[in-house]
VEXMIBA-595992 format. One record per residue (C-alpha): residue in one letter; chain; z, y, x. Coordinates in nm, 3 decimals, always signed. Layout:
N
+---------+--------+---------+---------+---------+
! residuo ! cadena !       Z !       Y !       X !
+---------+--------+---------+---------+---------+
!       a !      A !       Z !       Y !       X !
...
+---------+--------+---------+---------+---------+
//
This chain:
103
+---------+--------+---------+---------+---------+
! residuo ! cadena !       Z !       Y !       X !
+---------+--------+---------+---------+---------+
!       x !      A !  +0.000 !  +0.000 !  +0.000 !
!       x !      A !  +0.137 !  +0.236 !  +0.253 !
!       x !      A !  -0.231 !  +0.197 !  +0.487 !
!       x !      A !  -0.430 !  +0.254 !  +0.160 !
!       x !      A !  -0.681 !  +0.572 !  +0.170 !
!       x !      A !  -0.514 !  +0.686 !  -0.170 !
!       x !      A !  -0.418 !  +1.023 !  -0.316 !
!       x !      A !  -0.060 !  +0.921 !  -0.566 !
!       x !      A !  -0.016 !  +1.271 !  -0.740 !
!       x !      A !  +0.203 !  +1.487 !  -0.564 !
!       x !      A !  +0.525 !  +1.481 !  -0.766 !
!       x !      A !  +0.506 !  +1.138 !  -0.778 !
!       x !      A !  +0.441 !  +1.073 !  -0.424 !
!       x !      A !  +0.735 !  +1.315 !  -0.356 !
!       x !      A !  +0.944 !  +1.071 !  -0.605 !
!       x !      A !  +0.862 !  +0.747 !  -0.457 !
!       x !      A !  +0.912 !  +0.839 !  -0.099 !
!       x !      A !  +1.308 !  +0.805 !  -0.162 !
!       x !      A !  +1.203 !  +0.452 !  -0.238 !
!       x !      A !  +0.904 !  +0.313 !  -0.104 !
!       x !      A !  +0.693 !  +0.474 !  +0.207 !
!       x !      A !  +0.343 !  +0.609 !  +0.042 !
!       x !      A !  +0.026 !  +0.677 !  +0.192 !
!       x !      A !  +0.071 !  +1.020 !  +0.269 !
!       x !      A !  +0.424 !  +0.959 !  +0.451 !
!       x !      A !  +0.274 !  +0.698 !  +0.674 !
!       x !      A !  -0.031 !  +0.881 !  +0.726 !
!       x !      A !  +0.142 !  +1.147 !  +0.947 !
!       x !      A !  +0.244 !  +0.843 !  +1.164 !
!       x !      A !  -0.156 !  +0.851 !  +1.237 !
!       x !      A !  -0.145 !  +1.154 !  +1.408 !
!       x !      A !  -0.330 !  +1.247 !  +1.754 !
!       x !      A !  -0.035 !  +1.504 !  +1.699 !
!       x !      A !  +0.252 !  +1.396 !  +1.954 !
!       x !      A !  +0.572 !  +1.479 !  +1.738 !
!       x !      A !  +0.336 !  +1.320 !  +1.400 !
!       x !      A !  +0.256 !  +1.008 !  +1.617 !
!       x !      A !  +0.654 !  +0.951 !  +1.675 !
!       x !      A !  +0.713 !  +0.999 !  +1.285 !
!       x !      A !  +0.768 !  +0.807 !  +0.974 !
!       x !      A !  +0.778 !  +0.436 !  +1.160 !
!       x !      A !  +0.881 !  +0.304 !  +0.849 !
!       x !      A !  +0.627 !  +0.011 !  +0.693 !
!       x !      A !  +0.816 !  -0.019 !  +0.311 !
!       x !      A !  +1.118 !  +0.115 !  +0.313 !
!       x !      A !  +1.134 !  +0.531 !  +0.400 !
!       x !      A !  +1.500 !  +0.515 !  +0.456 !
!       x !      A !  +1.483 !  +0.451 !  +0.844 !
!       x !      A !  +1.312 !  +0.751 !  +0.923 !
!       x !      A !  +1.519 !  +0.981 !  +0.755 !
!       x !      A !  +1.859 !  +0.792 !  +0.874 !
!       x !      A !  +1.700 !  +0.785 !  +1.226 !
!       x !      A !  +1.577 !  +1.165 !  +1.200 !
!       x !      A !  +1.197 !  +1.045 !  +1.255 !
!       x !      A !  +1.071 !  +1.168 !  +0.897 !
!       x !      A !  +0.832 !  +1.391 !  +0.840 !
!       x !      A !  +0.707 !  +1.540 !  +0.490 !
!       x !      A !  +0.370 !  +1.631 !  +0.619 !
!       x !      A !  +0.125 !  +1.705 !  +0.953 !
!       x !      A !  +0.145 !  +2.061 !  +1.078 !
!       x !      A !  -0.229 !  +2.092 !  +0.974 !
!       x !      A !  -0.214 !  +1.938 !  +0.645 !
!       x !      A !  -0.346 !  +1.562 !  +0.513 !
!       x !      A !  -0.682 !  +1.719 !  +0.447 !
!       x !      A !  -0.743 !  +1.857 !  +0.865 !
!       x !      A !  -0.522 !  +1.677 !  +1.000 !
!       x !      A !  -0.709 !  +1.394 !  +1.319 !
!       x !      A !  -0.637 !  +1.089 !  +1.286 !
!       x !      A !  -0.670 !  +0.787 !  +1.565 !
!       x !      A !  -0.535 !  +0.799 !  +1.926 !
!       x !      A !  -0.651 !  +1.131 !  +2.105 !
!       x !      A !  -0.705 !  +0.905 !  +2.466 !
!       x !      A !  -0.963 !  +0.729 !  +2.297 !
!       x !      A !  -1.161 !  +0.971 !  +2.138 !
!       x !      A !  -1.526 !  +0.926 !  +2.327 !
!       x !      A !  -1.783 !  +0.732 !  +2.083 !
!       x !      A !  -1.793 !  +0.454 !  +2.361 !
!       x !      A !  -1.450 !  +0.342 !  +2.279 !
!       x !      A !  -1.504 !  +0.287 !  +1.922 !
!       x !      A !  -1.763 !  -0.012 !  +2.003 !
!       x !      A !  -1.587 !  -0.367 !  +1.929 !
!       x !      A !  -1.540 !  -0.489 !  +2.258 !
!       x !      A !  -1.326 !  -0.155 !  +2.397 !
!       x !      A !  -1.151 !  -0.180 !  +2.085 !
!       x !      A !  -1.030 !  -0.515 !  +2.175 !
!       x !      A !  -0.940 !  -0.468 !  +2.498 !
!       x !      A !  -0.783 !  -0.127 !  +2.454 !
!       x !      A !  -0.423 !  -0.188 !  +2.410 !
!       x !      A !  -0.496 !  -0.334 !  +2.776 !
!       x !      A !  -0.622 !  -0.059 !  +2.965 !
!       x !      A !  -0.429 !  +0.155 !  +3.205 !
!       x !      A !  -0.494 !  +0.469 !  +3.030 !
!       x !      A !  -0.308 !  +0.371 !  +2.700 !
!       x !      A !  +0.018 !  +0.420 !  +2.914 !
!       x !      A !  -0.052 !  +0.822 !  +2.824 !
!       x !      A !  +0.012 !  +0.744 !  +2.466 !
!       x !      A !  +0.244 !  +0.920 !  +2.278 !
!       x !      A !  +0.483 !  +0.666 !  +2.208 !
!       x !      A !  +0.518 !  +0.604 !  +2.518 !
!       x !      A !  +0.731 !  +0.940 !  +2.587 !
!       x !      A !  +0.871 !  +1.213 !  +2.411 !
!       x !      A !  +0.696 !  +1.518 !  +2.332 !
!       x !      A !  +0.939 !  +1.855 !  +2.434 !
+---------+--------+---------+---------+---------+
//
């Protein structure tokens, strides 16, 4: 549910995040945005992130401009299916932003 390319209307969305986490929550988690990368972790239940203080309501630029995908592997050559499969391999994903903390 939470991976689904969905629009929930907004006042329900903002209602079923206390319960359940909803595309627009996880979203943000999908982030080339350091501090939106290292954000709402949670996979069904949204209560982690807000205990943990890793939830947030929405990106800085908004669902609608907002880039999603990993910002180290941007360049159309890493989108083919064989650099897809071998990218959580390569040296360069050590630059991720999970990997550290943003300031």
């Amino acid at each position: 549910f939470n991976h689904a390319n969905a629009r929930l209307p907004q006042a329900l969305d903002h209602l079923l995040r206390w319960v359940v986490v909803t595309p627009d929550m996880h979203r943000v988690h999908h982030s080339v945005v350091y501090n939106e990368t290292n954000s709402n972790f949670g996979f069904n239940l949204p209560w982690w992130d807000r205990i943990f203080g890793t939830y947030r309501a929405r990106p800085a630029a908004g669902h609608e401009a907002m880039t999603i995908g990993v910002d180290a592997f941007r360049a159309r050559e890493d989108l083919r299916l064989d650099r897809l499969l071998v990218q959580p391999f390569r040296e360069s994903a050590g630059g991720y932003a999970i990997n550290r903390r943003a300031s």
